[in-house]
N, CA and C atoms as a LAMMPS dump frame, in Angstrom:
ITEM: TIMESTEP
0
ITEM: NUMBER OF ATOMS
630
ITEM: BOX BOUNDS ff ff ff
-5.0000000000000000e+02 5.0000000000000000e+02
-5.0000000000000000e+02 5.0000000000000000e+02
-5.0000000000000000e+02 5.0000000000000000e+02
ITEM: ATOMS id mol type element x y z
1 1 1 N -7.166 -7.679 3.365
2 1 2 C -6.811 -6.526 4.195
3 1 3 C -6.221 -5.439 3.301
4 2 1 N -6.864 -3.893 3.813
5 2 2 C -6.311 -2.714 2.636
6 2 3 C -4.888 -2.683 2.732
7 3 1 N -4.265 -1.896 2.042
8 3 2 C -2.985 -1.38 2.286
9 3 3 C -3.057 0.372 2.038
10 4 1 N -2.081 0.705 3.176
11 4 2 C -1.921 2.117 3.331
12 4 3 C -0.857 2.691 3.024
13 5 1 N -0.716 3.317 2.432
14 5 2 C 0.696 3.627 1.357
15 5 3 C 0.933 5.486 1.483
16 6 1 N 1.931 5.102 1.416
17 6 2 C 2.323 7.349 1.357
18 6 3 C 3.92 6.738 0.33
19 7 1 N 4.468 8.178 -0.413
20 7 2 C 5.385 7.733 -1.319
21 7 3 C 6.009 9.312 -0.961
22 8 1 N 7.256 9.156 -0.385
23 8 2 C 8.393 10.363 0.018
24 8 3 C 9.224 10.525 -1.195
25 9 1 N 9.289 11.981 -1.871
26 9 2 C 10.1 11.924 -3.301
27 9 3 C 11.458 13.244 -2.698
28 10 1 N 12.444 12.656 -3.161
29 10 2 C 13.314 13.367 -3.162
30 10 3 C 14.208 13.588 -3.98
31 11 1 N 14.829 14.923 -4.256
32 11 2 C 15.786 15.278 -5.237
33 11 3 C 16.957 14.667 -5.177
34 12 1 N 17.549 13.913 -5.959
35 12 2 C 18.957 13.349 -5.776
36 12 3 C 18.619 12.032 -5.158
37 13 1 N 19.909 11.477 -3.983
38 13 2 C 19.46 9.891 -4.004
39 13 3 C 18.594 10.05 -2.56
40 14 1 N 17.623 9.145 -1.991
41 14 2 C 17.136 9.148 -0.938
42 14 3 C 18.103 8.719 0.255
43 15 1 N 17.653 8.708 1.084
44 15 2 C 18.378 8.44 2.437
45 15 3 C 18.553 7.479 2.266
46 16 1 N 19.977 6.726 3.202
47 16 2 C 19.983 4.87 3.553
48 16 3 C 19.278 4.702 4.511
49 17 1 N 19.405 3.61 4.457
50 17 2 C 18.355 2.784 5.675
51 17 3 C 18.963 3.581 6.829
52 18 1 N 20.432 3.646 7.472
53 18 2 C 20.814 3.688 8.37
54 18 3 C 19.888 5.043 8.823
55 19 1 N 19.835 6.408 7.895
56 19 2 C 19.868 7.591 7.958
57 19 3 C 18.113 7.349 8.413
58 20 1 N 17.629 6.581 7.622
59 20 2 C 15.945 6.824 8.231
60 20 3 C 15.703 6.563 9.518
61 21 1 N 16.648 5.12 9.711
62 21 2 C 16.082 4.9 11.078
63 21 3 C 16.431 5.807 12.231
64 22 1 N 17.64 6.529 12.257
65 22 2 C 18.216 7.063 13.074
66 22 3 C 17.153 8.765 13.41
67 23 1 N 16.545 8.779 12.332
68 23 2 C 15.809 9.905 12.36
69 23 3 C 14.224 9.647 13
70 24 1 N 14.005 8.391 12.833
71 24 2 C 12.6 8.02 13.211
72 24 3 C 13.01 8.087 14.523
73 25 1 N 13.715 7.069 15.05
74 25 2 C 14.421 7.285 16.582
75 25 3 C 14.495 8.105 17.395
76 26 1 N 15.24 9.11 16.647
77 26 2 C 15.054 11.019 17.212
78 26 3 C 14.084 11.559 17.369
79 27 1 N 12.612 11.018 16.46
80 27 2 C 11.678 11.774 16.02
81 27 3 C 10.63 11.267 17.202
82 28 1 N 10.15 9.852 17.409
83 28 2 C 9.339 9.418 18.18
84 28 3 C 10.096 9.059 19.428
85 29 1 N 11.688 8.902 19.775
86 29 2 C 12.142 8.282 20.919
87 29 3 C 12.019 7.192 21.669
88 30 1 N 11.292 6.006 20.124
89 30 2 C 11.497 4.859 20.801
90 30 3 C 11.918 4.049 19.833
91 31 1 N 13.319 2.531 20.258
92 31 2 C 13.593 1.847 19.915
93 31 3 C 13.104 1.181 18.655
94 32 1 N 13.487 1.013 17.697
95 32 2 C 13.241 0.208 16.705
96 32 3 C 13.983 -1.362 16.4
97 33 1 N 12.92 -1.833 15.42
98 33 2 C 13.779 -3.342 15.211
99 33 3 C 13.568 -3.364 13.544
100 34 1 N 14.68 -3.802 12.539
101 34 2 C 14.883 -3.425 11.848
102 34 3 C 15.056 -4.572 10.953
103 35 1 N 14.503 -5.418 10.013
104 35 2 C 14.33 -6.557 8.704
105 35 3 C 14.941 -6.056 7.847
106 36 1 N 16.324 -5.582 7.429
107 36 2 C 16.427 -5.621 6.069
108 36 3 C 16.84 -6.991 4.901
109 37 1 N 15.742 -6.629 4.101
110 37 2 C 15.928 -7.875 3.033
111 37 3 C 17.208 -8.097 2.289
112 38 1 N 17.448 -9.475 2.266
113 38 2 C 19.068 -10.11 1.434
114 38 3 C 18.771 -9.578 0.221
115 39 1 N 20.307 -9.92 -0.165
116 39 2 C 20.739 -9.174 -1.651
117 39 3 C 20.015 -10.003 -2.566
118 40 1 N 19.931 -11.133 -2.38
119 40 2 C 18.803 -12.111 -3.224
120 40 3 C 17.515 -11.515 -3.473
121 41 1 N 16.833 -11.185 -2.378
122 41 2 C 15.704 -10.338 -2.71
123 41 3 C 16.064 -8.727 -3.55
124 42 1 N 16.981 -8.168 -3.011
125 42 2 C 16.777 -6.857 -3.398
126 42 3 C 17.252 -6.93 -5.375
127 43 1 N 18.36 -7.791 -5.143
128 43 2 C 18.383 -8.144 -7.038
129 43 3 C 19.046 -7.032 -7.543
130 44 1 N 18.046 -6.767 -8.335
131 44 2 C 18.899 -5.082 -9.305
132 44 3 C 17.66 -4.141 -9.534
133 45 1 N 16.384 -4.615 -8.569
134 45 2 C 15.645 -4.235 -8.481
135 45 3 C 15.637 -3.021 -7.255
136 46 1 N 15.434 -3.216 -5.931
137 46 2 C 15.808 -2.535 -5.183
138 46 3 C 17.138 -1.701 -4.583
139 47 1 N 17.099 -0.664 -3.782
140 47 2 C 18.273 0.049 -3.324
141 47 3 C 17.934 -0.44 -1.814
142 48 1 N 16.987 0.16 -1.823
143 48 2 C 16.27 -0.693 -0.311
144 48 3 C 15.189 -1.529 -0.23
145 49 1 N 15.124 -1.834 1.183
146 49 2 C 13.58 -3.36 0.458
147 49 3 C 14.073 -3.648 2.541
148 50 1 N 13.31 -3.112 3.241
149 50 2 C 13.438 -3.544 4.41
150 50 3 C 11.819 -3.456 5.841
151 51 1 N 11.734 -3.794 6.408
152 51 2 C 10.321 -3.412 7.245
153 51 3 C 11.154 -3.464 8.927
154 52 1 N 10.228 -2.093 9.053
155 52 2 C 10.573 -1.486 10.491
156 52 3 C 9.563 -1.304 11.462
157 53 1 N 9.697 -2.046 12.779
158 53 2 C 8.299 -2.555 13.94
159 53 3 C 9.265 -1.584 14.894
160 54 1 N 8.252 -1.059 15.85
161 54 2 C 8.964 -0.436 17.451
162 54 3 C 9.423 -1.82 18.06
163 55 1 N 10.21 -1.913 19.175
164 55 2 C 10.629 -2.668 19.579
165 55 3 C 10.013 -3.504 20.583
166 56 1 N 8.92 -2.507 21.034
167 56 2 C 7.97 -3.009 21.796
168 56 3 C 6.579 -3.592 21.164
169 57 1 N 6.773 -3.389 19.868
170 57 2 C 5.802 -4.49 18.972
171 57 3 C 6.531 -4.904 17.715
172 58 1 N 7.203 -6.04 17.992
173 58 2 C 7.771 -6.283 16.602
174 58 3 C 7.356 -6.743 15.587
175 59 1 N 6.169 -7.309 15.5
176 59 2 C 5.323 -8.214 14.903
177 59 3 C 4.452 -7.309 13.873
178 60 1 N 4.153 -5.722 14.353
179 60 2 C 3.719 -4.723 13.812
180 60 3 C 4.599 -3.973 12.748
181 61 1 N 4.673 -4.482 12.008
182 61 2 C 5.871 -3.762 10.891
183 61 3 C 5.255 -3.004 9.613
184 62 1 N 5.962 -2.362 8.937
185 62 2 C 5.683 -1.252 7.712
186 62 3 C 6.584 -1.613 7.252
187 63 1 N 6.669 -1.68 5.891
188 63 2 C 7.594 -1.606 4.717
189 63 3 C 8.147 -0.413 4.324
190 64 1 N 9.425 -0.239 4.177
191 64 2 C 10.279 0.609 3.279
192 64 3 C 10.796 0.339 2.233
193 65 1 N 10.408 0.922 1.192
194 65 2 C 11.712 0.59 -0.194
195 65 3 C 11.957 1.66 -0.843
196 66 1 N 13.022 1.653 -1.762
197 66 2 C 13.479 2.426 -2.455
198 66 3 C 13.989 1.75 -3.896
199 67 1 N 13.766 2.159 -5.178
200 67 2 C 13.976 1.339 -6.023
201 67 3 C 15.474 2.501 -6.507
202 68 1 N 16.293 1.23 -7.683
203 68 2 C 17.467 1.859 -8.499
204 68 3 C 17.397 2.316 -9.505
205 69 1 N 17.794 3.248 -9.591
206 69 2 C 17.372 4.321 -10.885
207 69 3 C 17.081 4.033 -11.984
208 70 1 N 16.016 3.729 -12.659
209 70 2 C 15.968 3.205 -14.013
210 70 3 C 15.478 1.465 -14.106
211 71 1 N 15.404 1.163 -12.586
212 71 2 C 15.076 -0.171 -12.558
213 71 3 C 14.062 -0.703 -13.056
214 72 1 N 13.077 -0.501 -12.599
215 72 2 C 11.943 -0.274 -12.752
216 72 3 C 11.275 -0.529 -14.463
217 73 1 N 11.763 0.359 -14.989
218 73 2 C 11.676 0.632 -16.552
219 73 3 C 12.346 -0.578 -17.387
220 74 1 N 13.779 -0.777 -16.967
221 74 2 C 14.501 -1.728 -17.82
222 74 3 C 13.764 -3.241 -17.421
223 75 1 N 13.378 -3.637 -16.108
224 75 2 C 12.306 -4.567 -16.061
225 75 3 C 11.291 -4.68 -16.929
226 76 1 N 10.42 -3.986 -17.333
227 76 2 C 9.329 -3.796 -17.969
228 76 3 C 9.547 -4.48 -19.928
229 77 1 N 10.842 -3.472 -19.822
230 77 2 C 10.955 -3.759 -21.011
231 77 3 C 11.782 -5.051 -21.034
232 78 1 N 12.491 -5.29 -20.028
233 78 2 C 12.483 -7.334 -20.137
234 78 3 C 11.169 -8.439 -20.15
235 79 1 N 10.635 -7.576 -19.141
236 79 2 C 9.536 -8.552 -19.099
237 79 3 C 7.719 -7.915 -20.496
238 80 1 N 8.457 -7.154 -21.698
239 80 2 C 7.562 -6.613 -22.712
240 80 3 C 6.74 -6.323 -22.541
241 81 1 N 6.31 -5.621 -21.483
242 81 2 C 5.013 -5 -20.808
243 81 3 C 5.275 -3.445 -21.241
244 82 1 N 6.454 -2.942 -21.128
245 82 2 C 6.988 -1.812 -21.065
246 82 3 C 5.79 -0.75 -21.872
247 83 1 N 5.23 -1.041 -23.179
248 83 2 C 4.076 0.353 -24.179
249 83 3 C 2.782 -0.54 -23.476
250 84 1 N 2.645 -1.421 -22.612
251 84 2 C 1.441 -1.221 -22.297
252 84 3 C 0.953 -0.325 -21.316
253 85 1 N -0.81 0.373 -21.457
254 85 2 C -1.17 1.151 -20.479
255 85 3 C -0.76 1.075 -18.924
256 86 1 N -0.798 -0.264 -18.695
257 86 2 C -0.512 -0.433 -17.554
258 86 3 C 0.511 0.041 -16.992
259 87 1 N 1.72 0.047 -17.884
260 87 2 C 2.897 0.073 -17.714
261 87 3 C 3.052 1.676 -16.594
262 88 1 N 2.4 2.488 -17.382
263 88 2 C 2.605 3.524 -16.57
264 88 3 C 2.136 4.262 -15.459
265 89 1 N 1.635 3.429 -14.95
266 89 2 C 0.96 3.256 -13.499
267 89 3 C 2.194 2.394 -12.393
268 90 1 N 3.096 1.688 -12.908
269 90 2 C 3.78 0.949 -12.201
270 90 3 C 4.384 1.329 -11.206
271 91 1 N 4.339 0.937 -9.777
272 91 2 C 4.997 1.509 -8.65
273 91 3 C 6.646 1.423 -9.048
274 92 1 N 6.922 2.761 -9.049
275 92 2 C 8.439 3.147 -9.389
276 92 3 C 8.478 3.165 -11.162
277 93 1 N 8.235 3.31 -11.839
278 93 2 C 8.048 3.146 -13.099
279 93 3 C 7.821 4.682 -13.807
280 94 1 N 7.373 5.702 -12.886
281 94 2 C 7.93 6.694 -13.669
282 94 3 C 8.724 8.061 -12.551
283 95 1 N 9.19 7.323 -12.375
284 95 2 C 10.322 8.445 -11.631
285 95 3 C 11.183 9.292 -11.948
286 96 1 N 10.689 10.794 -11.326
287 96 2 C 11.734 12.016 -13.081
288 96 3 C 13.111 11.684 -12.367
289 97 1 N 13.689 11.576 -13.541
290 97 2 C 15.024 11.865 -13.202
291 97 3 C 15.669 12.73 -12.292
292 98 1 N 16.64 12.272 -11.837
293 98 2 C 17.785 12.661 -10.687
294 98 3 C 16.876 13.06 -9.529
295 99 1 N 15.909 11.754 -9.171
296 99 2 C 15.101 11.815 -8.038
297 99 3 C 15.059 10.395 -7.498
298 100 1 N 14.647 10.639 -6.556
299 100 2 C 14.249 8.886 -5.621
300 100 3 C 13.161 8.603 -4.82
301 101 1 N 12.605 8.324 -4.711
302 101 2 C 11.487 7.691 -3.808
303 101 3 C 11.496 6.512 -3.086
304 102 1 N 11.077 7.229 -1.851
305 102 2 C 11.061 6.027 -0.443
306 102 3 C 9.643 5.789 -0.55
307 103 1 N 8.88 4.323 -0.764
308 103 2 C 7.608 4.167 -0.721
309 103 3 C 7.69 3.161 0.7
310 104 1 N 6.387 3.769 1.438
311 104 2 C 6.133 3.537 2.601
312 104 3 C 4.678 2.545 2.596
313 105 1 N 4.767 1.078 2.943
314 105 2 C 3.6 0.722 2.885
315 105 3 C 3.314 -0.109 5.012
316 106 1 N 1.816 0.267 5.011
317 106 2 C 1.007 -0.611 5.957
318 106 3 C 0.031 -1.24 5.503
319 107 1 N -0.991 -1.083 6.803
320 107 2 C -2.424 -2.348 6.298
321 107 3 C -2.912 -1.832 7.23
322 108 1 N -4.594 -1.442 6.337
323 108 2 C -5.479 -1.353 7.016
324 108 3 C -5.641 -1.893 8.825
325 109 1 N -6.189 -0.672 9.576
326 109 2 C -6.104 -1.788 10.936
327 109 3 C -4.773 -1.417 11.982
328 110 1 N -3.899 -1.17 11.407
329 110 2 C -2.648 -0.95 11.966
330 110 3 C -2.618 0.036 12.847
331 111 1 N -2.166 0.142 14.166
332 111 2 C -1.709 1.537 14.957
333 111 3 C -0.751 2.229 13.767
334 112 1 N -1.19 3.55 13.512
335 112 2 C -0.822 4.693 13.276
336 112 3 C 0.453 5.123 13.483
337 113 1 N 1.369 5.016 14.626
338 113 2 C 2.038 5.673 14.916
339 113 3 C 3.548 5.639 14.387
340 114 1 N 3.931 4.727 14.176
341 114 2 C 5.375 4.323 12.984
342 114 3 C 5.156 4.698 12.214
343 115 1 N 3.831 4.449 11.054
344 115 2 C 3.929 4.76 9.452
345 115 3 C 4.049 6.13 9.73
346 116 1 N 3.095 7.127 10.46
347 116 2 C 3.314 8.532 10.702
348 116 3 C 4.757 9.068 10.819
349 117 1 N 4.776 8.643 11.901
350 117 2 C 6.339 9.187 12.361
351 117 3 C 7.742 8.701 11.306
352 118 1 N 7.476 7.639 10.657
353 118 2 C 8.238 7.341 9.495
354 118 3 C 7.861 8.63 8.278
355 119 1 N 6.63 8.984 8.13
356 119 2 C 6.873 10.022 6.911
357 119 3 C 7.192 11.355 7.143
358 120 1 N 6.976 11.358 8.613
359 120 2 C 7.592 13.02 8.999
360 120 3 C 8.854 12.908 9.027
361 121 1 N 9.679 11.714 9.79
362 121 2 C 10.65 11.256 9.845
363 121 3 C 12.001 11.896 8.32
364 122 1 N 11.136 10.809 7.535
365 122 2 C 11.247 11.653 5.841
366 122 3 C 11.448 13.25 5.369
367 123 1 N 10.568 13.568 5.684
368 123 2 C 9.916 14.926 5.352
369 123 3 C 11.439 15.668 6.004
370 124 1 N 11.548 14.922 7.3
371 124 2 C 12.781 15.885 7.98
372 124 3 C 14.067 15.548 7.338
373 125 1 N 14.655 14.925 6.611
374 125 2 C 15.384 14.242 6.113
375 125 3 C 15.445 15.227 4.58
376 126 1 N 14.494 15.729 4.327
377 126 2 C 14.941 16.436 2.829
378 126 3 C 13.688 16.144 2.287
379 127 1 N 12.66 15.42 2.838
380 127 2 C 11.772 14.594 1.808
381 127 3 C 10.273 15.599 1.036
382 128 1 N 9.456 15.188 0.198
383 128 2 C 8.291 15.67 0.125
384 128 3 C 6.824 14.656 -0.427
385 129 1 N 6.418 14.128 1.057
386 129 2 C 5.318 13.6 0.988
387 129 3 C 5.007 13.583 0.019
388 130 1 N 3.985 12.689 -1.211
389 130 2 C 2.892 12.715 -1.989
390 130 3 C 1.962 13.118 -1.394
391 131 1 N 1.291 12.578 -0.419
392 131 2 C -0.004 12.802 0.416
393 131 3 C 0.431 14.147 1.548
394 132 1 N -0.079 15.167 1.749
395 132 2 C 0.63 15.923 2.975
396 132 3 C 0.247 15.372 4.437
397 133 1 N 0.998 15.964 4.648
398 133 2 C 1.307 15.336 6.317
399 133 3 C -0.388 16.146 7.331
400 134 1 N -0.724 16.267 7.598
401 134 2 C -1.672 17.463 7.909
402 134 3 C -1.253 17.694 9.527
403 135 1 N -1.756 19.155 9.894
404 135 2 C -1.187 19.463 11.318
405 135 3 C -1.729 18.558 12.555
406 136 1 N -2.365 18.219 12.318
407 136 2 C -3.139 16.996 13.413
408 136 3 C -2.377 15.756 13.38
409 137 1 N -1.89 15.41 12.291
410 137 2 C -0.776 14.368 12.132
411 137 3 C 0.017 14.663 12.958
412 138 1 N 0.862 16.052 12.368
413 138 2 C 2.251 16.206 12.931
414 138 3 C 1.897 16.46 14.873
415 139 1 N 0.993 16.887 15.383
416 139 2 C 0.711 17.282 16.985
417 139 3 C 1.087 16.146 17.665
418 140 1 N -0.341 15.165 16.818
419 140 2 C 0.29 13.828 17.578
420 140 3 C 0.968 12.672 17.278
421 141 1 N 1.761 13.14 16.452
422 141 2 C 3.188 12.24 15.76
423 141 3 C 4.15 12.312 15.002
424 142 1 N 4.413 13.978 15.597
425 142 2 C 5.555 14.319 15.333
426 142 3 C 6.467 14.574 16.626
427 143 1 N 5.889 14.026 17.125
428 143 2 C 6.854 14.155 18.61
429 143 3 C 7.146 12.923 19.215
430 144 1 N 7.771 13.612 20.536
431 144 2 C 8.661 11.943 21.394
432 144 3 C 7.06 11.458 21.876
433 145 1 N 6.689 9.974 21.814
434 145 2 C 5.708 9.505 22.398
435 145 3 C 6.693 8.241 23.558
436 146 1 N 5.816 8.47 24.748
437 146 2 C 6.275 7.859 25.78
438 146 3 C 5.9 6.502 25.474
439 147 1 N 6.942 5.389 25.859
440 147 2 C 6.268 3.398 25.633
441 147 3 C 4.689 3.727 26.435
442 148 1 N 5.079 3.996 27.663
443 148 2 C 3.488 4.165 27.925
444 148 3 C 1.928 4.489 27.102
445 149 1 N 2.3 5.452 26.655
446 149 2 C 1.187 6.029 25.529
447 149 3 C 1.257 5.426 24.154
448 150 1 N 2.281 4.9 23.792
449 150 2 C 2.394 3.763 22.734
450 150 3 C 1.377 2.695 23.1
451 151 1 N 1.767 2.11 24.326
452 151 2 C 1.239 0.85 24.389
453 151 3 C -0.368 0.994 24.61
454 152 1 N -0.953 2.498 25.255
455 152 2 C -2.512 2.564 25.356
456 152 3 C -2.535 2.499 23.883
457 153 1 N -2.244 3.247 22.829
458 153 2 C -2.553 3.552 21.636
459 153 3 C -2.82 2.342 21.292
460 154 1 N -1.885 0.977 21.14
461 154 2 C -2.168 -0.226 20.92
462 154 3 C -3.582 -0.721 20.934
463 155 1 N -3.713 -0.888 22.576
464 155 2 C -4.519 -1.061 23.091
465 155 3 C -5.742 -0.686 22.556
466 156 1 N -5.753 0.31 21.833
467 156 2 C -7.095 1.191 21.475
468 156 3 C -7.25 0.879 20.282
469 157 1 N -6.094 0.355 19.74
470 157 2 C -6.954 -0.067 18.24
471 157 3 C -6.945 -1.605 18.175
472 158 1 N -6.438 -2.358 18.945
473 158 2 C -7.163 -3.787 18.999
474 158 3 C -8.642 -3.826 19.498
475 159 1 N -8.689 -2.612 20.429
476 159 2 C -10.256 -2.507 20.911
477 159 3 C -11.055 -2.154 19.611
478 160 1 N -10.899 -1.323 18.7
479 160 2 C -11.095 -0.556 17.723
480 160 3 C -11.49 -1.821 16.843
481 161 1 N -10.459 -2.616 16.309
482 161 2 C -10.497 -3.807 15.623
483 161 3 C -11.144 -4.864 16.038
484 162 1 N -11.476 -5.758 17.182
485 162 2 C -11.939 -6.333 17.509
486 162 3 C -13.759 -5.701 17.614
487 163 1 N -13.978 -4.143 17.869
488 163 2 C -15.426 -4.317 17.874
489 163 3 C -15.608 -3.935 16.708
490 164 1 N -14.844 -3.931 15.005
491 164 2 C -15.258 -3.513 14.183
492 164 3 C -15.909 -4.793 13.238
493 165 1 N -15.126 -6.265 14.059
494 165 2 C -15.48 -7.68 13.321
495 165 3 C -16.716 -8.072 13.293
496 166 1 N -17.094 -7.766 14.366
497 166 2 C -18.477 -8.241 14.611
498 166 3 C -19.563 -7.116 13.738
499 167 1 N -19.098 -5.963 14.104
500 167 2 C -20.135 -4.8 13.119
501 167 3 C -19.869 -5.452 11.248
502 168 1 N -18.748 -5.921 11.214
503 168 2 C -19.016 -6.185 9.392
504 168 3 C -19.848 -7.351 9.222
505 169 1 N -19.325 -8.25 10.164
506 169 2 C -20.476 -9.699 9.629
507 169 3 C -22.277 -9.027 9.592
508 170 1 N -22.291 -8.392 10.578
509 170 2 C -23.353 -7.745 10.83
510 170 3 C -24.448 -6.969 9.257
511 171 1 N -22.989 -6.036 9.068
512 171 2 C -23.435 -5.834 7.544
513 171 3 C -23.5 -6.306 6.492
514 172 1 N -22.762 -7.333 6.598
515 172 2 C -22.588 -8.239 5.85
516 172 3 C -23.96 -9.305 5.545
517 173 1 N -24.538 -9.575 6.883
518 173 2 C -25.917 -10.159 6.678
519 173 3 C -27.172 -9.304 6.229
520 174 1 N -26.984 -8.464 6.625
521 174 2 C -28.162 -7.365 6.617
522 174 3 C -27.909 -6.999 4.974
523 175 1 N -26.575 -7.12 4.111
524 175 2 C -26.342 -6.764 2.895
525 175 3 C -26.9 -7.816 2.119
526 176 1 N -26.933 -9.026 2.672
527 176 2 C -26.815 -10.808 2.173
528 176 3 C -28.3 -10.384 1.172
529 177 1 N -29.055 -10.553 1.452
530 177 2 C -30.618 -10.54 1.281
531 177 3 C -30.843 -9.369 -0.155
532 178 1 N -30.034 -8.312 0.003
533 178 2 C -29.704 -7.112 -0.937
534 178 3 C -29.326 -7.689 -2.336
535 179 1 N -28.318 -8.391 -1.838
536 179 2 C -26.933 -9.182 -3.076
537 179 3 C -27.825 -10.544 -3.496
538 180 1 N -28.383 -11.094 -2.698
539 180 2 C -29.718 -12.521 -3.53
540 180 3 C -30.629 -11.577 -4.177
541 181 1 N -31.067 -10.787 -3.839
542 181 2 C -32.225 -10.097 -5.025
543 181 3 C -31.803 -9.966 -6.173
544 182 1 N -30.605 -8.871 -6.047
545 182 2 C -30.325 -8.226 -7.1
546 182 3 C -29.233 -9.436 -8.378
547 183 1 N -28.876 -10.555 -7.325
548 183 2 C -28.849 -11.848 -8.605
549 183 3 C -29.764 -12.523 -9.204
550 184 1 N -30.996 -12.094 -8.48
551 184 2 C -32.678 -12.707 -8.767
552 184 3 C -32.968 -12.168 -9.916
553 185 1 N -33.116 -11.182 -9.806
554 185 2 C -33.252 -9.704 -10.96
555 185 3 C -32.179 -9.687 -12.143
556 186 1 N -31.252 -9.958 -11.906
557 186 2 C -29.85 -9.508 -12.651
558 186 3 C -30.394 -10.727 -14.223
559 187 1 N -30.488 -12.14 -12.982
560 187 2 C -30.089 -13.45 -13.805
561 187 3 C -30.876 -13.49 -15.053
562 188 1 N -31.975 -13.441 -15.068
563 188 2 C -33.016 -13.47 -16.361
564 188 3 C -32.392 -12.395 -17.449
565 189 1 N -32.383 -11.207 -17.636
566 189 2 C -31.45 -10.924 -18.084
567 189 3 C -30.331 -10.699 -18.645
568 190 1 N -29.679 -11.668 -18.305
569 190 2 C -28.308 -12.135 -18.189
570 190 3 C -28.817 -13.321 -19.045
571 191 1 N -29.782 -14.476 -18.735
572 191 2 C -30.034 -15.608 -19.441
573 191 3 C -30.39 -15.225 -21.13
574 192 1 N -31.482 -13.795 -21.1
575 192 2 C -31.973 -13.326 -22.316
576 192 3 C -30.614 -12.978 -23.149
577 193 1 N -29.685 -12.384 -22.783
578 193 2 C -28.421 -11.746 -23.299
579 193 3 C -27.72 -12.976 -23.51
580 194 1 N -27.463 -13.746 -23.3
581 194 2 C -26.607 -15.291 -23.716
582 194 3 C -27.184 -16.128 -24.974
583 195 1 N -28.666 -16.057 -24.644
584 195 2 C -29.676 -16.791 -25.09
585 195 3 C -29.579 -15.738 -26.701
586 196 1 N -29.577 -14.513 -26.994
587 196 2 C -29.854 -13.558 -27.819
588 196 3 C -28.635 -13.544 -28.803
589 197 1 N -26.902 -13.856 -28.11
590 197 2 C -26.068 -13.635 -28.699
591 197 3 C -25.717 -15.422 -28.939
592 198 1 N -26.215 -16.164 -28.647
593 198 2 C -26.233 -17.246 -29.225
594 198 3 C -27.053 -17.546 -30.115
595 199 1 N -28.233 -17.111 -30.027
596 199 2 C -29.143 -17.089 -31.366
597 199 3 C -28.286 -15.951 -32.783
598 200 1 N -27.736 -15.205 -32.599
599 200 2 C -27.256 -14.043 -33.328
600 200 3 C -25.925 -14.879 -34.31
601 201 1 N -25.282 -15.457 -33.201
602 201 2 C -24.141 -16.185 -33.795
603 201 3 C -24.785 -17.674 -34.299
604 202 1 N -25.576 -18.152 -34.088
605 202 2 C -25.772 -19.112 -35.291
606 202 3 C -26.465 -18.588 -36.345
607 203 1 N -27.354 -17.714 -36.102
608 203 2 C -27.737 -17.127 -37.865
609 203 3 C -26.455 -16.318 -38.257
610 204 1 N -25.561 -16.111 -38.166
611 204 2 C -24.788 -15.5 -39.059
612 204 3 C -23.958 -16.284 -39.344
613 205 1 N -23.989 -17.875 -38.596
614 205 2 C -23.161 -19.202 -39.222
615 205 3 C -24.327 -19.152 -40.693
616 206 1 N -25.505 -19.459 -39.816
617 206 2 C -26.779 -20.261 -40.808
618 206 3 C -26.387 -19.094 -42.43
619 207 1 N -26.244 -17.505 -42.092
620 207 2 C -26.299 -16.764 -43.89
621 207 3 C -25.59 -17.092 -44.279
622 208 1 N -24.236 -17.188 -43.993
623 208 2 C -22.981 -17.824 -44.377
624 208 3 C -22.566 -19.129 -45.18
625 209 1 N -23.547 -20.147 -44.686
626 209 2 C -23.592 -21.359 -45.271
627 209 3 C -23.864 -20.977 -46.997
628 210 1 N -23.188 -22.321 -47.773
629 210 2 C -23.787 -22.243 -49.089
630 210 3 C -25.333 -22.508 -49.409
């Protein structure tokens, strides 16, 4: 399953937990239920590290975190990864100074309407999206949504999800037949290239010999 990610950067330290939720609350006008992770988990790694469901779906949750200044980095270089390429791709790993970032994650599939209203939520808070918010976002989720219209919304993407299972197996067979050819085709090929660099590497044992 994908994951859907937006990353809120702000000057100075980011909001606490308390301050986000209280703003999402204001923002959509409905109840939240609130996971924040033990100090065991959060370590010296996180500032925050918590996942937030409406109350009327708790089971539906998004992740919030926020990492500690410099964390990120001094990890790396414990764990000697730190000059590799990779390194600087690392979620939280290059954060300019005297800034913070709230990274917001879901999953593919998910009703829409929390992760949204969580990054406007942000945005109102001091924040500035990575991804922008676009005005069609903000129309229909930047405002109070009634439990009622929550719960159709639900509704509409289990419908959404449930008739999308059957359309992938679907492609999935119709692809099947595509993916056996092109290993039909591929393999000989593939046998000549094994077959070629194994012949290659014993004659350059065989010149070598006395």
């Amino acid at each position: 399953m994908g994951l859907v990610v937006q990353q809120v950067n702000f000057d100075g330290r980011a909001p606490s937990l308390l301050q986000i939720v209280q703003k999402i609350t204001q923002t959509g006008g409905l109840p939240l239920t609130v996971e924040e992770s033990s100090p065991t988990i959060r370590g010296n790694l996180f500032d925050l590290h918590a996942r937030l469901a409406f109350a009327r779906f708790p089971k539906d949750k998004i992740e919030v975190t926020t990492y500690r200044t410099g964390a990120v980095s001094e990890q790396l270089k414990r764990d000697g990864v730190s000059d590799l390429p990779l390194a600087k791709v690392v979620q939280g790993a290059r954060e300019p100074s005297g800034t913070q970032t709230v990274y917001m994650q879901g999953y593919m599939g998910q009703e829409p309407t929390l992760f949204f209203i969580t990054a406007i939520a942000l945005e109102a808070l001091g924040g500035r999206p990575r991804f922008p918010i676009t005005d069609a976002e903000r129309r229909e989720f930047g405002v109070t949504v009634a439990l009622a219209d929550l719960e159709r919304r639900y509704k509409k993407t289990r419908r959404h999800n449930m008739l999308m299972v059957p359309i992938g197996i679907v492609m999935g067979l119709l692809w099947l037949p595509f993916g056996v050819l092109w290993l039909l085709l591929k393999t000989p090929s593939t046998i000549r290239k094994a077959r070629r660099i194994i012949r290659d590497h014993g004659a350059g044992h065989d010149s070598g010999a006395p």
